[in-house]
Steps between C-alpha positions, in 0.01 A plus 500: 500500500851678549499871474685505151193269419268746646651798332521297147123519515479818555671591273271314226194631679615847454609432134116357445331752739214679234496855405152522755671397779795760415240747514286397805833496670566884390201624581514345856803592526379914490209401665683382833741793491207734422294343800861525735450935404174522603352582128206434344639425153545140692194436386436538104878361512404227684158406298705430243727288609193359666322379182846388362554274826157345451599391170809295612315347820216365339719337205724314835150433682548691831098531524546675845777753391317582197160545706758721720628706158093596449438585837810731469368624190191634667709598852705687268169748321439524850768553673578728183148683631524522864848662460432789271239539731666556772751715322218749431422455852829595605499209757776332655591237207682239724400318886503249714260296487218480752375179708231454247687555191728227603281251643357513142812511309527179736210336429503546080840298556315259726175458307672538170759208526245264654234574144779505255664193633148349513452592156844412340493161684160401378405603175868632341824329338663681710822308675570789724184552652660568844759737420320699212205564746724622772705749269159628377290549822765715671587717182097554509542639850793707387322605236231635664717672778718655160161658410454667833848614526534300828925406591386172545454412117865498494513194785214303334646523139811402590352169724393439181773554284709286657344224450421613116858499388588079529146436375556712186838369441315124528277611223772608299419887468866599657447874353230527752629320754786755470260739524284374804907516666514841397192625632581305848761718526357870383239373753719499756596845430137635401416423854817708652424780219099462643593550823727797476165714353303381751749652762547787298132585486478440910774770497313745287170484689670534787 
């Protein structure tokens, strides 16, 4: 397919893309650049867009990524949690992340593609079974290292969104592979932006 091609279909995808997915897309769109600021408004912003997402994966039968949009779900009440808690707290919002904290971020990738690819494989209509468990185990380790304002989230996410963007464009939901692209590259930033307040806050308790 030449580019012209390519860009033709698109275009028609775009014309035909639903009012949901407009949505999902907006709301992810303030999630990401609410996450980037360090806020916690990332989070109601980004159940909604959430539920929205759920919608359109299940009707285009990525099992895993919708099994991924439900564990964000609930890593978003309690990410939503931990970081109000912390805010009361008046704890240091964003680290590194310890040996242990990545040698499980680690292992939910590990353990998570192996089960999902298992699952989609075996008992699913899945026809991306590989690349739909891959994109969902390592956002579930991002995820979780999102919810415990750890730099790292930024790393994992990103693994995963790369991979995200020509599978969503294969399923014909180019609004959020444009999206998935977008967030690739806020994440790129986030991490920068993440690792200027952790230097700040060394400076201030020192």
């Amino acid at each position: 397919m030449s580019f012209q091609d390519w860009f033709k279909l698109f275009q028609e995808q775009i014309l035909n893309t639903s009012l949901v997915e407009w949505l999902a897309v907006g709301f992810g769109v303030a999630e990401v650049l609410l996450a980037k600021k360090n806020s916690i408004w990332l989070y109601p912003t980004g159940i909604i867009s959430i539920l929205l997402s759920m919608f359109l994966l299940l009707n285009v039968k990525l099992y895993a990524e919708t099994l991924l949009s439900i564990y964000y779900l609930v890593m978003s009440i309690y990410g939503w949690i931990i970081w109000k808690k912390r805010k009361l707290d008046g704890e240091s919002q964003v680290s590194w992340s310890g040996n242990n904290e990545l040698i499980i971020a680690v292992s939910i990738s590990i353990i998570g593609f192996v089960l999902l690819f298992l699952v989609l494989r075996h008992y699913t209509d899945s026809d991306v079974p590989l690349f739909d468990a891959f994109v969902s185990s390592t956002a579930w380790a991002g995820m979780w290292l999102l919810a415990k304002r750890k730099i790292e989230n930024w790393i994992f996410l990103n693994v995963s969104n790369i991979v995200a963007i020509p599978l969503l464009f294969h399923k014909k939901l180019p609004l959020m592979a444009c999206l998935t692209t977008f967030l690739f590259i806020v994440a790129i930033f986030g991490f920068f932006e993440w690792k200027k307040i952790i230097n700040k806050n060394k400076l201030s308790i020192a």
